[in-house]
LOVOKE-825663 format. One record per residue (C-alpha): residue number from 0; residue in one letter; chain; x, y, z. Coordinates in nm, 2 decimals. Layout:
REM residues N
+-----+-----+-------+--------+--------+--------+
:   n : res : chain :      X :      Y :      Z :
+-----+-----+-------+--------+--------+--------+
: NUM :   a :     A :      X :      Y :      Z :
...
+-----+-----+-------+--------+--------+--------+
***
This chain:
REM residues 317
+-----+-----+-------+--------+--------+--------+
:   n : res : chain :      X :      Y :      Z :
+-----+-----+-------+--------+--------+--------+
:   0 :   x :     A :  -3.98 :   6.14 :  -8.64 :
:   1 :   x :     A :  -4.03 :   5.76 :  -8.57 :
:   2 :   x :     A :  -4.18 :   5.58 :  -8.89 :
:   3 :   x :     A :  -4.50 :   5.47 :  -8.67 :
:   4 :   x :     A :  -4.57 :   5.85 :  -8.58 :
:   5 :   x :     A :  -4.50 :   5.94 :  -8.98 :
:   6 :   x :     A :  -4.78 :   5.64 :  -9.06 :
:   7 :   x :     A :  -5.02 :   5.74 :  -8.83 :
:   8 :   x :     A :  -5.02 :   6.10 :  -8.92 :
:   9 :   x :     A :  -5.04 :   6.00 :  -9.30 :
:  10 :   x :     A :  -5.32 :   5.78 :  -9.20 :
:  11 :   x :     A :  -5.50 :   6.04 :  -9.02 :
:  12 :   x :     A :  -5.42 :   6.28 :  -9.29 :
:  13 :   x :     A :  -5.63 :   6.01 :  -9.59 :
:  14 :   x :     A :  -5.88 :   5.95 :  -9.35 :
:  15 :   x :     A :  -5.97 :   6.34 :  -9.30 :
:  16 :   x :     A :  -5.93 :   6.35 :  -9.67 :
:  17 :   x :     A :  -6.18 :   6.10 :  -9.75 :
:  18 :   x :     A :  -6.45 :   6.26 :  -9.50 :
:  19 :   x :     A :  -6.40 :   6.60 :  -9.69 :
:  20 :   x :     A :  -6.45 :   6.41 : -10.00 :
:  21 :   x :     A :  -6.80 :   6.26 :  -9.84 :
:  22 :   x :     A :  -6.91 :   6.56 :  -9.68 :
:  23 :   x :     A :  -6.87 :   6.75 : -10.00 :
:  24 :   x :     A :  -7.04 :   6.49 : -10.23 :
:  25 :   x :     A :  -7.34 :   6.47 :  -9.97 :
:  26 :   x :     A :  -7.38 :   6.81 :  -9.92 :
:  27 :   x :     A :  -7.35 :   6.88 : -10.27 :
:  28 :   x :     A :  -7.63 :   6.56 : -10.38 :
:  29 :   x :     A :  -7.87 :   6.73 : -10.12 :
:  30 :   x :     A :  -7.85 :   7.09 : -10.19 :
:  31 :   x :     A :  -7.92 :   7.04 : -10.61 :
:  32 :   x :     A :  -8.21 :   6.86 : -10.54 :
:  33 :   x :     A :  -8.35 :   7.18 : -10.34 :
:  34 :   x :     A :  -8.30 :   7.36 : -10.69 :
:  35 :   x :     A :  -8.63 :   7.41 : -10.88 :
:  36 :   x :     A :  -8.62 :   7.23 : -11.19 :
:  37 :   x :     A :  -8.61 :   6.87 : -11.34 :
:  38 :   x :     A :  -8.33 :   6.68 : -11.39 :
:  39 :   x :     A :  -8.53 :   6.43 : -11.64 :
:  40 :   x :     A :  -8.63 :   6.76 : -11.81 :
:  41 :   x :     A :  -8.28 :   6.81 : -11.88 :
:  42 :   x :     A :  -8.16 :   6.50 : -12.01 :
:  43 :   x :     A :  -8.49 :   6.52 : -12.29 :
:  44 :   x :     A :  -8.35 :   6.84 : -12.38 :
:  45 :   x :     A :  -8.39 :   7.13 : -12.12 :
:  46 :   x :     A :  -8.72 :   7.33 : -12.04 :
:  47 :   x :     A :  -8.76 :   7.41 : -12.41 :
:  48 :   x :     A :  -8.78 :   7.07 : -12.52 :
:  49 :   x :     A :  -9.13 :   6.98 : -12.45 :
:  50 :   x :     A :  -9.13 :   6.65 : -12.39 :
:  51 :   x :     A :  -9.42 :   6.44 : -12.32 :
:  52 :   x :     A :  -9.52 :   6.30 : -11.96 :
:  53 :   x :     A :  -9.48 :   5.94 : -12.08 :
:  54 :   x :     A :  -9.15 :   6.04 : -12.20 :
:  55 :   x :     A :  -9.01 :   6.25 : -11.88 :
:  56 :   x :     A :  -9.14 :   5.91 : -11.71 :
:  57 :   x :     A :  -8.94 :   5.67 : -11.90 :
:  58 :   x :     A :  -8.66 :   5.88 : -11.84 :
:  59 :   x :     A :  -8.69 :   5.92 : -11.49 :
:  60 :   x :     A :  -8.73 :   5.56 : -11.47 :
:  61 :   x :     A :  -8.44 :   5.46 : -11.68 :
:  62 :   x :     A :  -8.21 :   5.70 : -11.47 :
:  63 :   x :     A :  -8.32 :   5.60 : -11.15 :
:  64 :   x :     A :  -8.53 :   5.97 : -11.09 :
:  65 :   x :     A :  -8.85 :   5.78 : -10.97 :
:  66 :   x :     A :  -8.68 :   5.63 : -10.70 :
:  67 :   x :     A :  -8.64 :   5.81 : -10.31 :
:  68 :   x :     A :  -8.38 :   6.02 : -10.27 :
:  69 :   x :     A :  -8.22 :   5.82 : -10.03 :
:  70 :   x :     A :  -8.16 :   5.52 : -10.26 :
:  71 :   x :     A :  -8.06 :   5.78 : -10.60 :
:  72 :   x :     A :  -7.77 :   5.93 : -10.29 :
:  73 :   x :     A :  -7.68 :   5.55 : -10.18 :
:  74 :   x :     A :  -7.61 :   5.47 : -10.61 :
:  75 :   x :     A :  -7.42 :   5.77 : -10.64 :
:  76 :   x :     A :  -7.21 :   5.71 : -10.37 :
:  77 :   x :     A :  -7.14 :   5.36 : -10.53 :
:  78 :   x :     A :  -7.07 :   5.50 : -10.83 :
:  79 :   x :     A :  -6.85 :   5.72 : -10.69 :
:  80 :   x :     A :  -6.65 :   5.49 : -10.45 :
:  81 :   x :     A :  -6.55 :   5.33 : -10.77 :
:  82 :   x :     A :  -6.39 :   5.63 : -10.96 :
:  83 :   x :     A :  -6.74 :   5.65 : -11.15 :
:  84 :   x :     A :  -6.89 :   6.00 : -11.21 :
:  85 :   x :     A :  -7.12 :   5.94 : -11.42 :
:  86 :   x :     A :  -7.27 :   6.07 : -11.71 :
:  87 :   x :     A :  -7.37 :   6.41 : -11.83 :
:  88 :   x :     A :  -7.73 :   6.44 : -11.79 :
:  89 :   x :     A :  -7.79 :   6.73 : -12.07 :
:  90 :   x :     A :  -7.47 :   6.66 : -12.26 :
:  91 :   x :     A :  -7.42 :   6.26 : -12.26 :
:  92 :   x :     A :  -7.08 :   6.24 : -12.20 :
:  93 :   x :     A :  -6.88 :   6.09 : -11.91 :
:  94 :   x :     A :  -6.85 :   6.36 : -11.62 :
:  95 :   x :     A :  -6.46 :   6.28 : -11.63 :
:  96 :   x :     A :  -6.43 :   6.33 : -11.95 :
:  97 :   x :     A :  -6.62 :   6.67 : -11.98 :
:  98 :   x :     A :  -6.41 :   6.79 : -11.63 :
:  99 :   x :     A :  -6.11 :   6.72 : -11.79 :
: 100 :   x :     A :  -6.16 :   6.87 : -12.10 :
: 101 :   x :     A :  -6.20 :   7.19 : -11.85 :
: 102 :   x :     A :  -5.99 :   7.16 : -11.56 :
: 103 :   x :     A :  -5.69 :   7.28 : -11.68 :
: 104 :   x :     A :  -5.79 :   7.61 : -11.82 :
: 105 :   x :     A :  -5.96 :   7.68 : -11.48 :
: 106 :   x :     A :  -5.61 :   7.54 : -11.26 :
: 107 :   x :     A :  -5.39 :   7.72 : -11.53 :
: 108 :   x :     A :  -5.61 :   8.08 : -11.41 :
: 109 :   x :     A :  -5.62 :   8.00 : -11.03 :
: 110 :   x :     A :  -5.26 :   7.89 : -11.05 :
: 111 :   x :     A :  -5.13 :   8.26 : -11.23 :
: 112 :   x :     A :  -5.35 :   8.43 : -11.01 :
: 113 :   x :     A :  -5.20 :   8.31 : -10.72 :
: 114 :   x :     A :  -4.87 :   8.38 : -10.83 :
: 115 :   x :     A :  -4.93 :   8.76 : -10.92 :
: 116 :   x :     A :  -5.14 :   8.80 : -10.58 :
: 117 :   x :     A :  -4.80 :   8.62 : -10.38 :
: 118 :   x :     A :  -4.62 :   8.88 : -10.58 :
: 119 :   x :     A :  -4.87 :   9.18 : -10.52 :
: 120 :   x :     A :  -4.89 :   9.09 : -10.15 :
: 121 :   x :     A :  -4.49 :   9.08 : -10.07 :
: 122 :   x :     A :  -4.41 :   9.41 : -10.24 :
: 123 :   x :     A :  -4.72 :   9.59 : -10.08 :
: 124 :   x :     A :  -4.64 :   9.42 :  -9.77 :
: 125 :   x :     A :  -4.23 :   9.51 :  -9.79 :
: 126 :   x :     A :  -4.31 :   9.90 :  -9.88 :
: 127 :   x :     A :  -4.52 :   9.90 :  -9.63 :
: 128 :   x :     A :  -4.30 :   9.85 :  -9.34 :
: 129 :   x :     A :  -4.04 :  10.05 :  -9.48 :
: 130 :   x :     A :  -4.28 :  10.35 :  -9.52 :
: 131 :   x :     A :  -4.35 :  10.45 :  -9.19 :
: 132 :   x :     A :  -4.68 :  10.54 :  -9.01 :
: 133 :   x :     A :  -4.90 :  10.71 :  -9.28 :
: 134 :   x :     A :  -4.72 :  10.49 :  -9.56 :
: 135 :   x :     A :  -4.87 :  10.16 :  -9.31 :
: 136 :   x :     A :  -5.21 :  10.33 :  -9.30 :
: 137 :   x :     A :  -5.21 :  10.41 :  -9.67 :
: 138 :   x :     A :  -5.12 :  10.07 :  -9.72 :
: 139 :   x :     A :  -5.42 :   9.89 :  -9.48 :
: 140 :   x :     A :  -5.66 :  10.11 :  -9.69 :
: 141 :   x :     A :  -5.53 :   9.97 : -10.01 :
: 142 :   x :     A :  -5.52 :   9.58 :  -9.86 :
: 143 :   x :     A :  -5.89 :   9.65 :  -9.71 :
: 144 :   x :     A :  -6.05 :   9.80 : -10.00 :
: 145 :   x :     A :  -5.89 :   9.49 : -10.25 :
: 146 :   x :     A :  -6.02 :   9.23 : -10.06 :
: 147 :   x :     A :  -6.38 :   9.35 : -10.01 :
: 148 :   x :     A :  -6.38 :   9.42 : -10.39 :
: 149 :   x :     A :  -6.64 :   9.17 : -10.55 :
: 150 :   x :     A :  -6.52 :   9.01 : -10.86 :
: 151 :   x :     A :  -6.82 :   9.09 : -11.07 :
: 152 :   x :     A :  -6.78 :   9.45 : -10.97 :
: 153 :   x :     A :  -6.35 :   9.44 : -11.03 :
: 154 :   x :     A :  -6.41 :   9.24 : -11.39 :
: 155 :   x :     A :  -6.68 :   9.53 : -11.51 :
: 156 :   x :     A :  -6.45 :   9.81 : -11.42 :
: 157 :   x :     A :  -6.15 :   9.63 : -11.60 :
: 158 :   x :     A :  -6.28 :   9.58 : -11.90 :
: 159 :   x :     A :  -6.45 :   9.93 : -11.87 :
: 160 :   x :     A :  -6.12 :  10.08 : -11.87 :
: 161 :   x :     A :  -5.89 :   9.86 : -12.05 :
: 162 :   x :     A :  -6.08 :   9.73 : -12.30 :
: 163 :   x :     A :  -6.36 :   9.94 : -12.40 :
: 164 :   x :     A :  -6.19 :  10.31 : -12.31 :
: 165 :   x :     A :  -5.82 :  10.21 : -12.37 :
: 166 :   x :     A :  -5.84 :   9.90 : -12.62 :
: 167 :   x :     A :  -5.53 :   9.75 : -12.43 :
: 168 :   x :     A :  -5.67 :   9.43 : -12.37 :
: 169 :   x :     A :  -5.96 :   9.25 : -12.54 :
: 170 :   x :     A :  -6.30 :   9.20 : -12.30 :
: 171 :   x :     A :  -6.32 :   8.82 : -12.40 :
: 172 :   x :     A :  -6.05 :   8.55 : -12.29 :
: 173 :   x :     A :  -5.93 :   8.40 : -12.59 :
: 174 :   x :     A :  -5.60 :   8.21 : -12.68 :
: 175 :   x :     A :  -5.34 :   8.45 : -12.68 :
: 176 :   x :     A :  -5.16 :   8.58 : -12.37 :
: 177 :   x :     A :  -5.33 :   8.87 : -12.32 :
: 178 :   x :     A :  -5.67 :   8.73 : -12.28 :
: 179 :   x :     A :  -5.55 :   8.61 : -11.96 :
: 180 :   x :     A :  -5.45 :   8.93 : -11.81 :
: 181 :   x :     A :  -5.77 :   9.05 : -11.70 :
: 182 :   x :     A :  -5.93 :   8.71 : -11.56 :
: 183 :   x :     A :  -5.61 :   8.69 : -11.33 :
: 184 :   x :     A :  -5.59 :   9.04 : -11.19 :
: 185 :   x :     A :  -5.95 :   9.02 : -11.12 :
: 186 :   x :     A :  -5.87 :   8.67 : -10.94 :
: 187 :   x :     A :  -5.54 :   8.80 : -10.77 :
: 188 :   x :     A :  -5.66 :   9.12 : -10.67 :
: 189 :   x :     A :  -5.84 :   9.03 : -10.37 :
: 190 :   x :     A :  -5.64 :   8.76 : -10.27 :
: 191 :   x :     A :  -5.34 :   8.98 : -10.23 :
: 192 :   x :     A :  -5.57 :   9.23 : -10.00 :
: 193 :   x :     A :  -5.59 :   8.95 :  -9.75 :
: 194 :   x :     A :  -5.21 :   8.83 :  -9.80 :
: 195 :   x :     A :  -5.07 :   9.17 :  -9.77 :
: 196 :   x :     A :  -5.28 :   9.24 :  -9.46 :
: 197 :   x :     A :  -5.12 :   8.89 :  -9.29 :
: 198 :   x :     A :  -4.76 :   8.90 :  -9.39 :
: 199 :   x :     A :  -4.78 :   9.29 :  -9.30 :
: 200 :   x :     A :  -4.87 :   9.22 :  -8.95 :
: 201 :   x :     A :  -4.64 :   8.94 :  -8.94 :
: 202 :   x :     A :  -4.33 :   9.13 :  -9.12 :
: 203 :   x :     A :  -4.38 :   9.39 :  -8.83 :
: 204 :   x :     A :  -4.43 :   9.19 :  -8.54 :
: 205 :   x :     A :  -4.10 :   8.99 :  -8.62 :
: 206 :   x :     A :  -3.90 :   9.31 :  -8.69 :
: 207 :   x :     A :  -3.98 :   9.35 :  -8.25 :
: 208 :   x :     A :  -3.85 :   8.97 :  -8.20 :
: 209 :   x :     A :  -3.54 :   8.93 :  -8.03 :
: 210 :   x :     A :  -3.34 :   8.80 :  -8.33 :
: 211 :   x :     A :  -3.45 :   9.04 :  -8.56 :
: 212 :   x :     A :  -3.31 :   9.31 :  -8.27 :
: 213 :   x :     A :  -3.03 :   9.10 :  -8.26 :
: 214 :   x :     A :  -2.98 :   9.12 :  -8.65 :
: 215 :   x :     A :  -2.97 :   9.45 :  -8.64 :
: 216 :   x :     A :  -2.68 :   9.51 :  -8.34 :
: 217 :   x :     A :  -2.47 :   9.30 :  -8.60 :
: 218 :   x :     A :  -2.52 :   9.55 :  -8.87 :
: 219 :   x :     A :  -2.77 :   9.41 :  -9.05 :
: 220 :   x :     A :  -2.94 :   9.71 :  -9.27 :
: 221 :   x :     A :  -3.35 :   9.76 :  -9.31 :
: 222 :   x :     A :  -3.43 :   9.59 :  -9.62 :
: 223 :   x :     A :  -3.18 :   9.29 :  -9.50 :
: 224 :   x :     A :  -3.41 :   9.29 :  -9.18 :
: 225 :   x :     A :  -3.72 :   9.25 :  -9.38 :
: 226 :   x :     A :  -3.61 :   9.00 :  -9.71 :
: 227 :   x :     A :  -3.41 :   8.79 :  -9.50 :
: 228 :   x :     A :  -3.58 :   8.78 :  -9.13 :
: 229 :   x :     A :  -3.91 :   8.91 :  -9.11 :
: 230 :   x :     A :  -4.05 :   8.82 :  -9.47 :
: 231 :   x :     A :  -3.98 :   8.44 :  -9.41 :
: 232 :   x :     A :  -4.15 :   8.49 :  -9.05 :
: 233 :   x :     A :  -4.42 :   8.63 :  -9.24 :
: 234 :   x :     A :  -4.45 :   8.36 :  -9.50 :
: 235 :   x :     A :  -4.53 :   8.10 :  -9.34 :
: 236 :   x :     A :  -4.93 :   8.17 :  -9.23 :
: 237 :   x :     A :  -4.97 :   8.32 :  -9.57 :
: 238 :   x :     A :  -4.78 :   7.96 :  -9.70 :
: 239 :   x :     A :  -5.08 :   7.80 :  -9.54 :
: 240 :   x :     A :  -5.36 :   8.02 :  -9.61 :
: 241 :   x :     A :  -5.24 :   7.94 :  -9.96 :
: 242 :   x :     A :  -5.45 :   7.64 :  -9.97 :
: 243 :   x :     A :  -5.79 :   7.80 :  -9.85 :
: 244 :   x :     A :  -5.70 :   8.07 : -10.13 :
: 245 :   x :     A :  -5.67 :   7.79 : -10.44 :
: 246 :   x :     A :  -6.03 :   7.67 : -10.32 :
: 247 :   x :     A :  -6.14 :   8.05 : -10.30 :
: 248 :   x :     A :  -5.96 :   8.08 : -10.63 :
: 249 :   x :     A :  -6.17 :   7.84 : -10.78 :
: 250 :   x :     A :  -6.49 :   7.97 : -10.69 :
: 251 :   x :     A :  -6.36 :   8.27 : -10.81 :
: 252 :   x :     A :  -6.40 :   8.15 : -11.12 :
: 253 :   x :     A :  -6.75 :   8.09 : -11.17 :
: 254 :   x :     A :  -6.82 :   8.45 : -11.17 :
: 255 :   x :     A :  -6.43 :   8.55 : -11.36 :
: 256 :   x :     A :  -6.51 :   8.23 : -11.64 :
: 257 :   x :     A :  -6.87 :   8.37 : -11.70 :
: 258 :   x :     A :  -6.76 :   8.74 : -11.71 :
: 259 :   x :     A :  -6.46 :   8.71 : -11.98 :
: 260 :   x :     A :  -6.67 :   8.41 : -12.18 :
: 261 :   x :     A :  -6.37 :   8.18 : -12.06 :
: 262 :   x :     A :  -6.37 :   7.80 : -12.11 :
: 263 :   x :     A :  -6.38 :   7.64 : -11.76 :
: 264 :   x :     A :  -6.53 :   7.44 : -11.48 :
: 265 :   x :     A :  -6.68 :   7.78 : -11.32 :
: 266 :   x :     A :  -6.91 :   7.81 : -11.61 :
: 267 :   x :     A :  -6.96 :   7.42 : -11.66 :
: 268 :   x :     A :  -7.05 :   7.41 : -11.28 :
: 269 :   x :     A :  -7.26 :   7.69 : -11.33 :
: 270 :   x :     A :  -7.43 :   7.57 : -11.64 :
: 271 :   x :     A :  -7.45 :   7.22 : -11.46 :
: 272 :   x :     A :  -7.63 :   7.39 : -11.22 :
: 273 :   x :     A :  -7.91 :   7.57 : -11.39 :
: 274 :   x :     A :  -7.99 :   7.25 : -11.55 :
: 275 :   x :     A :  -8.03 :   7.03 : -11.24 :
: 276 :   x :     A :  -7.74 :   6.83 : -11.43 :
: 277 :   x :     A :  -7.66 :   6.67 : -11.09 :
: 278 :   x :     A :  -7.38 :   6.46 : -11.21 :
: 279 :   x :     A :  -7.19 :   6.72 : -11.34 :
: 280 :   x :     A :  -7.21 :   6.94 : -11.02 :
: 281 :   x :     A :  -7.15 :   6.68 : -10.84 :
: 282 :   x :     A :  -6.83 :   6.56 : -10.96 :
: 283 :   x :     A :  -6.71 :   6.93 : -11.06 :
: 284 :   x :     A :  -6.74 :   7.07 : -10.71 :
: 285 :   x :     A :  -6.58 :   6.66 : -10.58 :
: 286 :   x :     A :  -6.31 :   6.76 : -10.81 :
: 287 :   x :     A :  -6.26 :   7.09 : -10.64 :
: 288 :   x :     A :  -6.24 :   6.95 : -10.31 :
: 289 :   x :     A :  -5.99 :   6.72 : -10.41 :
: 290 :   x :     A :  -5.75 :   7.00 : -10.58 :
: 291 :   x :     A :  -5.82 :   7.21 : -10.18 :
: 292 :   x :     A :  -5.72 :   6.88 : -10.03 :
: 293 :   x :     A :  -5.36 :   6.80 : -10.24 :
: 294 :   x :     A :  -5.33 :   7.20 : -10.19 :
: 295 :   x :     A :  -5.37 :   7.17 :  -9.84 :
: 296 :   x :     A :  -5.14 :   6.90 :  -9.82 :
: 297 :   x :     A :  -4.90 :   7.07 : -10.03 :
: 298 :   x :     A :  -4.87 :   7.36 :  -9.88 :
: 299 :   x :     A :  -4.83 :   7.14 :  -9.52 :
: 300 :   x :     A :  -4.52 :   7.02 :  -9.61 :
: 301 :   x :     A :  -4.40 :   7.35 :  -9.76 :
: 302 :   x :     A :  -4.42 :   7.49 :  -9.42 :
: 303 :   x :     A :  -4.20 :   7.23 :  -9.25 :
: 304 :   x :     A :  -3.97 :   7.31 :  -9.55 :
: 305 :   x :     A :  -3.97 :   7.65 :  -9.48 :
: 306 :   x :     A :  -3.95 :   7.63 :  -9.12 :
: 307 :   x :     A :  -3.82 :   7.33 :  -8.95 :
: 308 :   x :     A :  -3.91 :   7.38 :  -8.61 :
: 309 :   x :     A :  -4.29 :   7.23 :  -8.69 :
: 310 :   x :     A :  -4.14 :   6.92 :  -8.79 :
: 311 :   x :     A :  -3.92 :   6.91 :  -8.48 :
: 312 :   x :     A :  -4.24 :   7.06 :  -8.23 :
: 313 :   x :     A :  -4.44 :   6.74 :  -8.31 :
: 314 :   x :     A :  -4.11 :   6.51 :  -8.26 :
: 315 :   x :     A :  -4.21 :   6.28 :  -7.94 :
: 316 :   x :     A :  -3.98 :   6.42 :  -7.61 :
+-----+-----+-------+--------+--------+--------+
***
């Protein structure tokens, strides 16, 4: 690929980054301020602090509250333009610092549940098209019936079961290895329902493709047929709904964070967000849409990688 063609797609590539990165921030200013509450009433405290109206009015006038909405959205663009996210209201703390104090328990989550619903979704998917008919139907029941489980419902059962009938596993995250289990599978779960479903159409529509057909009149056996043709067929839309899935992951974990007491932006946006602490949701969900952007990138060049025929389709004649 010529190095103009490579420059202009990177270029378009930063430029629909950035507009992700506005539309979030915008959407996100406009929609907190439609949340009852006051964010001035947070900073003195929260609702049980009982401030005084001179007070709440210093406040908002030191902060910039008093002024229209307009102007408050054009200063926090400003702000953010120049890597600025601003300060906790209720805490008062730099939002960078308090995100980064959390991100990496929430990436480390998504990132293991990703990996066990990869895992989940290419063995369900493989026994599935090795299992015939009823062992395919079986199989679209179980991949339909995981991804329409809620989390809130899939957490309550799990601990139900593992932690209050069989003890295995305590009911709160904690330190230790085991206080992750539970969190993931309830993450991964779902995910794999809709991977398993993709790569299992996919796996079966390549096993009817000519060089699959061929594959076999050379001797290839079943379960070569499916590891080494059809799975990597297969891969590649479930390579790219990998990106979605990290951004689905992370919502996730609002609800998975809250559930199993866990340490993590899902409960600090959440928290953020009960408190009209617009700074905080504002750069927690920014901070999201950046990780769904490099994902999204990521998982672009994965799929040239893994099949090289993109790169070559977009090659000028």
């Amino acid at each position: 690929m010529p190095r103009s063609r490579v420059l202009r797609r990177v270029a378009l590539r930063l430029a629909g980054a950035a507009f992700v990165l506005w539309a979030v921030a915008t959407l996100t200013f406009f929609a907190i301020h439609l949340v009852p509450g006051d964010p001035a009433q947070a900073i003195l405290g929260g609702p049980g602090s009982q401030a005084s109206q001179e007070a709440l009015d210093e406040v908002r006038a030191d902060y910039g509250l008093d002024q229209p909405l307009v102007v408050q959205y054009g200063a926090m663009l400003g702000r953010l333009v120049t890597g600025d996210l601003g300060d906790s209201y209720a805490l008062k703390t730099p939002v960078a610092e308090l995100i980064g104090g959390q991100i990496l328990g929430t990436l480390a989550l998504a990132a293991l549940a990703l990996v066990v619903a990869w895992v989940l979704a290419v063995g369900l998917a493989l026994w599935s098209t090795s299992a015939g008919r009823i062992g395919r139907a079986i199989a679209g029941g179980l991949e339909l019936t995981a991804a329409a489980l809620p989390h809130f419902w899939l957490a309550t059962v799990l601990i139900a079961v593992f932690s209050t009938s069989l003890g295995w596993l305590p009911p709160v995250s904690n330190d230790a290895a085991s206080g992750l289990v539970l969190p993931v599978i309830t993450l991964a779960v779902p995910l794999a329902g809709f991977l398993a479903q993709l790569m299992r159409e996919r796996m079966l529509e390549a096993l009817e493709q000519p060089f699959a057909v061929s594959a076999a009149a050379r001797g290839e056996t079943a379960a070569g047929l499916r590891l080494r043709h059809a799975l990597r067929h297969a891969a590649l839309p479930a390579i790219n709904l990998s990106g979605w899935a990290v951004g689905y992951l992370i919502s996730g974990a609002v609800v998975v964070e809250t559930i199993f007491a866990r340490p993590g932006l899902g409960r600090t946006l959440l928290r953020a967000t009960e408190l009209r602490d617009v700074p905080v949701v504002v750069g927690v969900v920014l901070v999201v849409a950046l990780v769904y952007v490099l994902m999204t990138l990521a998982t672009d060049v994965v799929s040239r990688f893994a099949d090289p025929r993109i790169a070559r389709e977009e090659a000028p004649a």
